[in-house]
C-alpha positions in Angstrom: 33.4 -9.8 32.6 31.0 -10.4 35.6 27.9 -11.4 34.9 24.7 -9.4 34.9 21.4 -10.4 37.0 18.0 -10.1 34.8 14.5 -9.8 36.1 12.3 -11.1 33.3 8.4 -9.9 34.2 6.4 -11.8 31.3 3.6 -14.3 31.5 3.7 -15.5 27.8 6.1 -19.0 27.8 6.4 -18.5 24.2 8.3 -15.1 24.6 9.4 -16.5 28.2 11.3 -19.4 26.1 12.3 -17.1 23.0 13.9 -14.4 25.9 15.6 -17.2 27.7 17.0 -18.8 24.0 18.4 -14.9 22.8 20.1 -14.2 26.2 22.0 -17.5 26.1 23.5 -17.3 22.5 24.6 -13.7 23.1 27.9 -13.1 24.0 27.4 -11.8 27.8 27.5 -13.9 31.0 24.0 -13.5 32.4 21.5 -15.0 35.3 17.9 -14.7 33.9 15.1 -15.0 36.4 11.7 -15.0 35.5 8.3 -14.2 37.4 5.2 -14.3 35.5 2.7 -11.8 37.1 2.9 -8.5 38.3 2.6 -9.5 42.5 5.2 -12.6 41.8 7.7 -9.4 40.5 7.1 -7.2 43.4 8.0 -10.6 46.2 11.2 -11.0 43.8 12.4 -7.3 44.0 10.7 -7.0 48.0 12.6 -10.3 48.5 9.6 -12.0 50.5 8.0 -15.3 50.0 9.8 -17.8 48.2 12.3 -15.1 47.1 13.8 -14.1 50.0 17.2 -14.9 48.7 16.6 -13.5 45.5 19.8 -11.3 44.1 18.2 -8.0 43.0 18.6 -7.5 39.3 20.7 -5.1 37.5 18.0 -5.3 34.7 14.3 -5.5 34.7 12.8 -6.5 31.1 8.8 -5.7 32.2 5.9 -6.5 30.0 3.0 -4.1 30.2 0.1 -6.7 30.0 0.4 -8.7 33.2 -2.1 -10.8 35.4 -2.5 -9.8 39.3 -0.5 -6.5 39.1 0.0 -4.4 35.9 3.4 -3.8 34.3 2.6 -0.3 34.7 1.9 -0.5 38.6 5.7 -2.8 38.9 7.1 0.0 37.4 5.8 2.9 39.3 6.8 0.9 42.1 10.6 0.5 40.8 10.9 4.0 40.0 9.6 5.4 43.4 11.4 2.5 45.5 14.7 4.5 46.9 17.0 1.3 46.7 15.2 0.0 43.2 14.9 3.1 41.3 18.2 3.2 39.6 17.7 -0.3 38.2 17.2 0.1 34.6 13.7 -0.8 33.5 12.9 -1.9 29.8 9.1 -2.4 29.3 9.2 -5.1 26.7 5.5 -5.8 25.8 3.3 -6.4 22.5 1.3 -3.6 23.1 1.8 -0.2 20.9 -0.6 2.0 22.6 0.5 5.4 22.8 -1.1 5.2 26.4 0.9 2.6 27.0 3.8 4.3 25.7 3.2 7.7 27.6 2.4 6.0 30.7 5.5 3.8 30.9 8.0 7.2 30.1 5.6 9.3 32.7 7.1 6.8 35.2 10.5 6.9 34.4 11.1 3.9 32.2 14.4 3.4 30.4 13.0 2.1 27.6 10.2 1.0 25.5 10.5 -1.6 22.8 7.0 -3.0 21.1 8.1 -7.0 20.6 8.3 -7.7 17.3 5.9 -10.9 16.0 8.4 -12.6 13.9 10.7 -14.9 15.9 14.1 -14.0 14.4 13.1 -10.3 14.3 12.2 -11.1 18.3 15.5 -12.5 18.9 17.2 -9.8 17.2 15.9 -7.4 19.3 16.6 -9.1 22.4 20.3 -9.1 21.3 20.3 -5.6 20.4 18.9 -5.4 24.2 21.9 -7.1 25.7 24.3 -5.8 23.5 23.5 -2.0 24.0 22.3 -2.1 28.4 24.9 -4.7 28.7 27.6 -4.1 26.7 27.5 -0.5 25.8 25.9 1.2 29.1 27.5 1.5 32.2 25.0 0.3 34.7 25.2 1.7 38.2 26.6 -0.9 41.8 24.5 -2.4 43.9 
């Protein structure tokens, strides 16, 4: 199986390090890259600045609550972005505002999961992540 590329948008290290430590005991061949803010996302997916050889992602795991740029705002980007919009987008964030919620479906998200606050319950979900957009899904070519 080919690996999968994986943009990880999140500015907490704790969930940065817990992310990192569930993709690499799953069972699927992945690259994770991680920006921390929402400007840092949009060079990696614009591939400008120091990520002008970035590889665009076949994944984007987005949290909502992000310095400099919004989660929100990357994803309204992603979504009306002709060669970005198929990417799937899975807004992985702490927050369980029905605003939140609403917003992130109104522009187009695949997904929204609320991260849970236990660490194995954490990991478990990020599993259930891989194993179902990875595993199960059939994600479109580059």
């Amino acid at each position: 199986m080919e690996s999968i590329q994986i943009l990880l948008v999140e500015d907490n290290e704790g969930d940065i390090l817990l992310t990192s430590e569930a993709l690499e005991d799953g069972k699927i061949l992945n690259k994770l890259s991680v920006v921390r803010d929402g400007k840092e996302a949009m060079q990696f997916l614009n591939k400008t600045g120091k990520y002008k050889k970035a590889v665009t992602p076949d994944l984007i795991l987005l949290d909502v609550n992000l310095p400099k740029m919004n989660g929100h705002e990357v994803l309204k980007y992603v979504k009306q972005h002709k060669e970005l919009k198929k990417i799937p987008v899975i807004m992985l964030t702490t927050s369980s505002s029905m605003e939140d919620i609403n917003s992130s479906y109104r522009n187009y998200a695949n997904c929204y999961i609320t991260k849970p606050i236990e660490v194995d319950d954490f990991m478990k979900a990020v599993n259930q992540i891989e194993e179902f957009w990875v595993k199960l899904v059939k994600l479109p070519s580059k």
